[in-house]
Residue frames as a rotation matrix with the C-alpha (Angstrom) as fourth column:
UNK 1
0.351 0.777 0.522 75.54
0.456 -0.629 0.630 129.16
0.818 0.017 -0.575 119.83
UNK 2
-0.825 -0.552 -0.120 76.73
0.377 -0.381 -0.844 131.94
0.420 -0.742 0.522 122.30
UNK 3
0.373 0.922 -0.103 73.69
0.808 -0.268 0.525 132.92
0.456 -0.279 -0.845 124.48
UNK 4
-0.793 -0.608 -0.032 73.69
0.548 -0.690 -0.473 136.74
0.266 -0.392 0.881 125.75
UNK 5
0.265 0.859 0.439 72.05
0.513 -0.511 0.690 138.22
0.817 0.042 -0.576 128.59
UNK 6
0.407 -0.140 0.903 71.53
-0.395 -0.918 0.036 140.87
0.824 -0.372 -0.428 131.01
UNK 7
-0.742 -0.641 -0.197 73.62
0.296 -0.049 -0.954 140.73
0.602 -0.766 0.226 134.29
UNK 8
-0.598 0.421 0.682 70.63
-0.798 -0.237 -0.554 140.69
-0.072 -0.876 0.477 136.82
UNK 9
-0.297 0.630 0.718 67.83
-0.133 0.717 -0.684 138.38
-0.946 -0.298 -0.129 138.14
UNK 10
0.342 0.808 -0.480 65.93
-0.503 -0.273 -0.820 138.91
-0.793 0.522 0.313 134.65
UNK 11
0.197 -0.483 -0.853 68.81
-0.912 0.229 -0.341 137.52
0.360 0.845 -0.395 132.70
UNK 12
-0.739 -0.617 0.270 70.14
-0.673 0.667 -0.318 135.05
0.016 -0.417 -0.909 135.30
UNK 13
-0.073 0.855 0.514 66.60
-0.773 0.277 -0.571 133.59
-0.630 -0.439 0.640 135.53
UNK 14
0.816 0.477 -0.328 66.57
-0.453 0.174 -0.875 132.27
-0.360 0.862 0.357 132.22
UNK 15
-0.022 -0.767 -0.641 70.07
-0.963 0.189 -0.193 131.24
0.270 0.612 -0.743 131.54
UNK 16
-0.673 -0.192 0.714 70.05
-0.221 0.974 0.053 127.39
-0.706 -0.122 -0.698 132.74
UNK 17
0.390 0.464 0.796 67.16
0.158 0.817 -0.554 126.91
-0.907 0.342 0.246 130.82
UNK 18
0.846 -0.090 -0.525 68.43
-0.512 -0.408 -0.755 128.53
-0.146 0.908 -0.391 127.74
UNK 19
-0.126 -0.917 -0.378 71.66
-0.980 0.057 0.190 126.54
-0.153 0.395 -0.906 128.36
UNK 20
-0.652 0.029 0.758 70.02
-0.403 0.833 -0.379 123.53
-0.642 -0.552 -0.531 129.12
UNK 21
0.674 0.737 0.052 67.62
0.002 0.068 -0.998 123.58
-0.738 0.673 0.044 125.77
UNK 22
0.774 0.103 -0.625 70.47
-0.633 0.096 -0.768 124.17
-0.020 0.990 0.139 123.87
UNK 23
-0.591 -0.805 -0.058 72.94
-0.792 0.565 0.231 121.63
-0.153 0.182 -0.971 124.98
UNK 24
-0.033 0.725 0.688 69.29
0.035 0.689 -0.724 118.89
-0.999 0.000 -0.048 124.68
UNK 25
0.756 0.546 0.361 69.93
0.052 0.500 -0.865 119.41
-0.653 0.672 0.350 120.98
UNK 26
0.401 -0.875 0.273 73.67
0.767 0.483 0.422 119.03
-0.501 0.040 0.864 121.23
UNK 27
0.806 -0.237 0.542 74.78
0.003 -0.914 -0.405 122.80
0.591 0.328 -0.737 120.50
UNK 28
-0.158 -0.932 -0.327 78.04
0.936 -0.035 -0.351 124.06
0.316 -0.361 0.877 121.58
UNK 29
0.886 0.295 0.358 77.95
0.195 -0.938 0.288 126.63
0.421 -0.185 -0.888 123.78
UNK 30
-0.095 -0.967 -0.235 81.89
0.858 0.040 -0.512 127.72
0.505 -0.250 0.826 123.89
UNK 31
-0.873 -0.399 0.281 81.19
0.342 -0.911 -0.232 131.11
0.349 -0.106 0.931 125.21
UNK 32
0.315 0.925 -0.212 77.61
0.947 -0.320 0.012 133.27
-0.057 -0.204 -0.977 127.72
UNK 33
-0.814 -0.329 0.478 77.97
0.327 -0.941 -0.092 137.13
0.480 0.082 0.873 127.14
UNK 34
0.038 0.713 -0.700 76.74
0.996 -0.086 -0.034 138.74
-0.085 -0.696 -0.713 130.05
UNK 35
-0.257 -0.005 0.966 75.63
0.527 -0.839 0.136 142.15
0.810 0.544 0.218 129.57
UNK 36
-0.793 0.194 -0.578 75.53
0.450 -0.452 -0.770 144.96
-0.410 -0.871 0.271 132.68
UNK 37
-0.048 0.984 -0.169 72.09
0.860 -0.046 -0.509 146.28
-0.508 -0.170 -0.844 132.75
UNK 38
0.938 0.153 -0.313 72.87
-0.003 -0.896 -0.445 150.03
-0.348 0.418 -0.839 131.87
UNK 39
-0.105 -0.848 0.519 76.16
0.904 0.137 0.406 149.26
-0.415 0.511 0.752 129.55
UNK 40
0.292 0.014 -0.956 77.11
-0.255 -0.963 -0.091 152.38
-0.922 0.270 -0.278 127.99
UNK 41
0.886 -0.272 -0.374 77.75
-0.291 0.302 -0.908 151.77
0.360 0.914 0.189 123.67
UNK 42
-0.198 -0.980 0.002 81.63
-0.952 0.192 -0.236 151.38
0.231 -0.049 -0.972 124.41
UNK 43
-0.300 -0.091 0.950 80.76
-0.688 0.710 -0.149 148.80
-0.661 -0.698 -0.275 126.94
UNK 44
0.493 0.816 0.303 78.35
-0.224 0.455 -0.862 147.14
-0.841 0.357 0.406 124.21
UNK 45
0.838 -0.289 -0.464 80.56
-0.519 -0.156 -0.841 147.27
0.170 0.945 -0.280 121.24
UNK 46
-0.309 -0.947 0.088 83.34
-0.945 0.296 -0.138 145.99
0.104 -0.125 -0.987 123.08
UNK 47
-0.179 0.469 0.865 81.22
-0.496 0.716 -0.491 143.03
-0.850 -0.517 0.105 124.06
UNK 48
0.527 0.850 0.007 80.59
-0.390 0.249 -0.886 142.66
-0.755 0.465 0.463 120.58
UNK 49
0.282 -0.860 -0.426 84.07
-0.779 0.053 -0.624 143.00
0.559 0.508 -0.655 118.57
UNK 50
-0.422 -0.353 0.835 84.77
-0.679 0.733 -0.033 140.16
-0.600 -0.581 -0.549 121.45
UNK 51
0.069 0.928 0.367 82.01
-0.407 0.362 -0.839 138.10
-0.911 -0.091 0.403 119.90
UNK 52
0.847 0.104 -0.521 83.10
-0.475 -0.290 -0.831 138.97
-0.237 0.951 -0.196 116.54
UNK 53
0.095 -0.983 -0.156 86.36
-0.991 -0.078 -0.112 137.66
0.098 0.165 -0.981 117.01
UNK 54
-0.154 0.247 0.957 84.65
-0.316 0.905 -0.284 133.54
-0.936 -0.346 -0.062 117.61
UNK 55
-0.985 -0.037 0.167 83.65
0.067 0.817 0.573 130.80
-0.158 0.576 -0.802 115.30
UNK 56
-0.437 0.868 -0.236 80.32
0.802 0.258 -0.538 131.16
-0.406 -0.425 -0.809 116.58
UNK 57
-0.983 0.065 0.170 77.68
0.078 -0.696 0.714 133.09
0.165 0.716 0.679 114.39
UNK 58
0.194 0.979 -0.059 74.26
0.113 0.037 0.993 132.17
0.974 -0.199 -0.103 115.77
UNK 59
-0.840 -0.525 -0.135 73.62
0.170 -0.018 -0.985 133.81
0.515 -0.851 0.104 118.69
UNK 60
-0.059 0.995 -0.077 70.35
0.598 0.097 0.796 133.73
0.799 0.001 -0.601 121.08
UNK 61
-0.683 -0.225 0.695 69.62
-0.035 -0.940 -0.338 137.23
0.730 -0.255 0.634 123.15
UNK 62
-0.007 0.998 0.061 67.73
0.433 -0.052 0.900 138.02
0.901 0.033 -0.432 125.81
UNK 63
-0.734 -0.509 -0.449 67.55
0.679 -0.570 -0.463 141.12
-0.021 -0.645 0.764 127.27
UNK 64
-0.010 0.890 -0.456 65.20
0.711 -0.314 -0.629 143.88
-0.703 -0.330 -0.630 128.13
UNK 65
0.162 0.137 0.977 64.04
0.936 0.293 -0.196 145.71
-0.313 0.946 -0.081 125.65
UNK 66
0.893 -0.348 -0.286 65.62
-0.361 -0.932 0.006 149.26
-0.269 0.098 -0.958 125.92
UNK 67
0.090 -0.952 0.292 69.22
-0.419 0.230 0.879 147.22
-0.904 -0.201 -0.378 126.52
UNK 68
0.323 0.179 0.929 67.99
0.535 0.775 -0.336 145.11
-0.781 0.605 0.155 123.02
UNK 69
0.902 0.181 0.393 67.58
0.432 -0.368 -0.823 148.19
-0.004 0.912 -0.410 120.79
UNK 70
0.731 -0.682 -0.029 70.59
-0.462 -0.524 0.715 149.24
-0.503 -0.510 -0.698 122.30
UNK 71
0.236 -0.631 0.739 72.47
-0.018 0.758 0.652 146.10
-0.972 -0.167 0.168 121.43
UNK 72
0.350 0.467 0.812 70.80
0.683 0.466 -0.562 145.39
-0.641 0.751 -0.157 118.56
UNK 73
0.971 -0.214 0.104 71.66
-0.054 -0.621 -0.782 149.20
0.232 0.754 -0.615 116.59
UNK 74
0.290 -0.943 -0.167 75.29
-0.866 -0.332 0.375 148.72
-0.409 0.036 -0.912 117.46
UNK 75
0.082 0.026 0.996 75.33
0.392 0.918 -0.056 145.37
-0.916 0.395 0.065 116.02
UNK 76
0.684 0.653 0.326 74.42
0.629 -0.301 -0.717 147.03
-0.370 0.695 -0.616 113.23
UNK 77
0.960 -0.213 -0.181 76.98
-0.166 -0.956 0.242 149.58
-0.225 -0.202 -0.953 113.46
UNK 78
0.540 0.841 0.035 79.18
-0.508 0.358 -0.783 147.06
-0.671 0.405 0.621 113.53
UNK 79
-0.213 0.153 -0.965 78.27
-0.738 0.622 0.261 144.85
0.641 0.768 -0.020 110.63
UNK 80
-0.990 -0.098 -0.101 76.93
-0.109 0.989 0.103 141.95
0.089 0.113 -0.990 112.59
UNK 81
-0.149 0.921 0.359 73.53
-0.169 0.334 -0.927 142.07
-0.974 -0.199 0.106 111.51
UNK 82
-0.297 -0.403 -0.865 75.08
-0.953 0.180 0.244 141.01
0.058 0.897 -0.438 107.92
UNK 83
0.812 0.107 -0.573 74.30
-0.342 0.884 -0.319 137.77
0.472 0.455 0.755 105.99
UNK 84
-0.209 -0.915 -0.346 76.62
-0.314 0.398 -0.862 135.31
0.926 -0.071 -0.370 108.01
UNK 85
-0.950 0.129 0.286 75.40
-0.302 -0.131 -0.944 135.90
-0.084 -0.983 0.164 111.89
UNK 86
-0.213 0.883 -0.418 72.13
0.484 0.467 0.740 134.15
0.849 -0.045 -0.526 113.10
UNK 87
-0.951 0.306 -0.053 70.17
-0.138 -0.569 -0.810 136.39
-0.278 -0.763 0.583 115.87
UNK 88
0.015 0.993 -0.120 67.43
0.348 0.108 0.931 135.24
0.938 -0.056 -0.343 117.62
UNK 89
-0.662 -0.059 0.747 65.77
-0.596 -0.563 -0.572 136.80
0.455 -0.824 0.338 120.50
UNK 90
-0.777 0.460 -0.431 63.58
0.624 0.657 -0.423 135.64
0.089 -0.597 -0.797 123.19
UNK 91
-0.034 0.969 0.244 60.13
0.868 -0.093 0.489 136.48
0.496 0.228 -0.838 123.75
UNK 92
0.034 -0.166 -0.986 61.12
0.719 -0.681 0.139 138.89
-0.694 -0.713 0.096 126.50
UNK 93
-0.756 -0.440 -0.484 62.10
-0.128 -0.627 0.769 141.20
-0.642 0.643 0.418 123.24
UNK 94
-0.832 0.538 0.135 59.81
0.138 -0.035 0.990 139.89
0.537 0.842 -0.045 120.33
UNK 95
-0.003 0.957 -0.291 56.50
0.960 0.084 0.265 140.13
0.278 -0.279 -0.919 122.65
UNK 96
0.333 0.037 -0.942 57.38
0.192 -0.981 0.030 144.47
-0.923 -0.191 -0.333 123.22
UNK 97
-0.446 -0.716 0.537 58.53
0.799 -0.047 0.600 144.92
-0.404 0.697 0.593 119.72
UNK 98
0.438 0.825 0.356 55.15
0.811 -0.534 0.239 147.28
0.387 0.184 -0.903 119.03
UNK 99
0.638 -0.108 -0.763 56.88
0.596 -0.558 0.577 149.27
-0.488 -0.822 -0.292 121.58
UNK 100
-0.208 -0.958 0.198 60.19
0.708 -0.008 0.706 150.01
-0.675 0.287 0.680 119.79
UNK 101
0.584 0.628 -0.515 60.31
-0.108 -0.568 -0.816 152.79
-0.805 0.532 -0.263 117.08
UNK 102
0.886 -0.055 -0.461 60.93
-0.461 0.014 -0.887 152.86
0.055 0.998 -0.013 113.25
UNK 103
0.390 -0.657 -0.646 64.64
-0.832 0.050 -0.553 152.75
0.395 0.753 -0.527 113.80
UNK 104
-0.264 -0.282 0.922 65.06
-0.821 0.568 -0.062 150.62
-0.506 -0.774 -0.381 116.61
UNK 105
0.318 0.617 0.720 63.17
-0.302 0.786 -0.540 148.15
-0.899 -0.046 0.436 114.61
UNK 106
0.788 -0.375 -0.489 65.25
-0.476 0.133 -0.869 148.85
0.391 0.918 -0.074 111.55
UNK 107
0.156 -0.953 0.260 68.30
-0.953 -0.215 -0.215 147.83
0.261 -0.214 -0.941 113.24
UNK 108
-0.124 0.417 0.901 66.35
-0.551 0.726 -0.412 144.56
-0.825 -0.547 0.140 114.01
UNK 109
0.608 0.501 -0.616 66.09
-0.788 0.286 -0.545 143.37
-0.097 0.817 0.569 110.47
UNK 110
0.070 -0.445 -0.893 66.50
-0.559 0.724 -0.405 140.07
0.826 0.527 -0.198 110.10
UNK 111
-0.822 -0.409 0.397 66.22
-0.532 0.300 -0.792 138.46
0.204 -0.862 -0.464 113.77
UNK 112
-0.509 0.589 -0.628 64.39
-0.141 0.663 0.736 136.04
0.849 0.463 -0.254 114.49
UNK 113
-0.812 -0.244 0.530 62.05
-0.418 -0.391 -0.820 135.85
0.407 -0.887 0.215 117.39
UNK 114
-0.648 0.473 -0.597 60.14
0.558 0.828 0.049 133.29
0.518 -0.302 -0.800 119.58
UNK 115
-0.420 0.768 0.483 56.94
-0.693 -0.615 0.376 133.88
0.586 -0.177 0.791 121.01
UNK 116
-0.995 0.009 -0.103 55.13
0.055 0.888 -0.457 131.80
0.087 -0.461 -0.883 123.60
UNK 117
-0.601 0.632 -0.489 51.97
-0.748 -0.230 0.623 130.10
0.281 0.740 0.611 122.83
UNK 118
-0.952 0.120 0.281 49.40
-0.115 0.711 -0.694 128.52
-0.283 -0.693 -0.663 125.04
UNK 119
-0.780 0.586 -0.218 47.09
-0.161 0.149 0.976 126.87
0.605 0.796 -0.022 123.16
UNK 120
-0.310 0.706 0.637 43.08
-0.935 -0.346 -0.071 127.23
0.170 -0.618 0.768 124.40
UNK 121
-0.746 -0.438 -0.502 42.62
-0.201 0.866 -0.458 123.93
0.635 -0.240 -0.734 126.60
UNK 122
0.751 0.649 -0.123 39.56
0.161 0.000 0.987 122.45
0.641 -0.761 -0.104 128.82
UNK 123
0.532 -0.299 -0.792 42.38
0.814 0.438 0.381 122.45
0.233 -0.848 0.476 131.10
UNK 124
-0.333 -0.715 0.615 43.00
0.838 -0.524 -0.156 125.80
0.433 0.463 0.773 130.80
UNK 125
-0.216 0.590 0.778 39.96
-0.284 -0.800 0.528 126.93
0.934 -0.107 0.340 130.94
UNK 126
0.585 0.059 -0.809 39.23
0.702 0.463 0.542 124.09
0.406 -0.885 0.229 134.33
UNK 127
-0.392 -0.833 -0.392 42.81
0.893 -0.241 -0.380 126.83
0.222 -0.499 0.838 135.67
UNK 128
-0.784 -0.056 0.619 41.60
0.310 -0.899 0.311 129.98
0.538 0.435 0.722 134.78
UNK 129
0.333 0.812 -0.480 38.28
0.478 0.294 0.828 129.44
0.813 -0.505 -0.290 136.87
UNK 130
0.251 -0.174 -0.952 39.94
0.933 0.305 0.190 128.24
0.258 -0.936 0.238 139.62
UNK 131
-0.711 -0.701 0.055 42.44
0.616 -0.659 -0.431 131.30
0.338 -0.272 0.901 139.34
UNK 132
-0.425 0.646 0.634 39.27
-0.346 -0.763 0.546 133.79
0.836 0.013 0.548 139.20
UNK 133
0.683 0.642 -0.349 37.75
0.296 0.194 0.935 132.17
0.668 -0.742 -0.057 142.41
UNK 134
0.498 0.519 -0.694 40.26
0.722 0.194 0.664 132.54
0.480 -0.832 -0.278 144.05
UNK 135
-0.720 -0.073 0.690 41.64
0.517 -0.720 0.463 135.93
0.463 0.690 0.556 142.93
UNK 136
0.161 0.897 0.412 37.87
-0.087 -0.403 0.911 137.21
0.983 -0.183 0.013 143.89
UNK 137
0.545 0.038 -0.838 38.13
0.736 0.456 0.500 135.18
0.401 -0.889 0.221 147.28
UNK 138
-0.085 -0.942 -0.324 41.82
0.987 -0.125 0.105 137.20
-0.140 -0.310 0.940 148.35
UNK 139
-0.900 -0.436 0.002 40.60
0.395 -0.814 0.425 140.14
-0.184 0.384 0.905 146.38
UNK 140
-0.117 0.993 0.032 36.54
0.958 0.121 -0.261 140.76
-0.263 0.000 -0.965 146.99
UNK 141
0.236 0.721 -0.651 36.83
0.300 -0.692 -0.657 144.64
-0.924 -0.040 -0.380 145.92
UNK 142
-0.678 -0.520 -0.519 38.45
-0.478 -0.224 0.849 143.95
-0.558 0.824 -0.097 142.48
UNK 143
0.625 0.741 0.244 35.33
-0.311 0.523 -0.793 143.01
-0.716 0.420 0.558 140.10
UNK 144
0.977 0.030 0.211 36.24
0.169 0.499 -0.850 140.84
-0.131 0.866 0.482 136.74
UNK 145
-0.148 -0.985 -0.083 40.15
-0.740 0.055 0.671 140.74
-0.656 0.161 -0.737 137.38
UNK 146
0.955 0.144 -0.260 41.26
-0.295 0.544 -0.785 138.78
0.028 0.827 0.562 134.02
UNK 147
0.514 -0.847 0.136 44.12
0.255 0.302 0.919 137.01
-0.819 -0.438 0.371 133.45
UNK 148
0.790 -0.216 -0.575 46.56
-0.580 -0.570 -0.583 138.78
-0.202 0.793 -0.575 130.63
UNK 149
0.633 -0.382 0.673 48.65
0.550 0.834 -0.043 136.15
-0.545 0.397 0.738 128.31
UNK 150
0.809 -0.557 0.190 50.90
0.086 -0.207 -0.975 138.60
0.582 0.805 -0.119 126.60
């Protein structure tokens, strides 16, 4: 598996754990494809014909989600969103996909994509409380401030 993200805090944040999840179920990661934030296509295509040129067909993304559809329709362009290649994204991408339009999402066909899911808990709700006290406490002219899970 070659993991590929962005070239800033947003990407760096996330890579240990993303390498660290996938060497815990004894993947090979021979290769990380860092991407510069505002790559221009060239930049993106070259990154990719690089890619293209490995062993390695499953690859896990995660980038923001202009730089995705970016990525994602030159993939496409191409040919590695063909039968052969495995592309999965991270929630960072599948949780804005609404966002994206017709083609951006055509260019997406076939990727797979993780969501995160926190299942309702007394100990959830026992957090949430707390959070709203003290939220209110820090913040007395903000009425019913909620917490937003997406």
């Amino acid at each position: 598996m070659v993991p590929i993200y962005v070239d800033d805090e947003f990407g760096e944040g996330i890579s240990p754990f993303i390498s660290d999840a996938l060497l815990d179920i004894n993947a090979r990661i021979p290769y990380r494809s860092v991407i510069p934030p505002f790559s221009s296509n060239d930049r993106i295509v070259a990154k990719l014909y690089k890619l293209m040129t490995m062993q390695t067909r499953v690859f896990v993304v995660h980038l923001f989600l202009t730089l995705a559809s970016q990525f994602f329709a030159k993939a496409k362009g191409v040919g590695m969103m063909s039968e052969g290649f495995v592309w999965i994204v991270t929630d960072a991408v599948t949780n804005a996909l609404g966002l994206l339009d017709p083609s951006a999402i055509d260019s997406m066909q076939g990727v797979l994509g993780v969501e995160l899911y926190v299942s309702t808990t007394k100990q959830l709700a026992n957090f949430t409380n707390r959070w709203k006290t003290m939220f209110q406490r820090k913040n007395p002219t903000i009425i019913n401030a909620e917490l937003v899970s997406e």
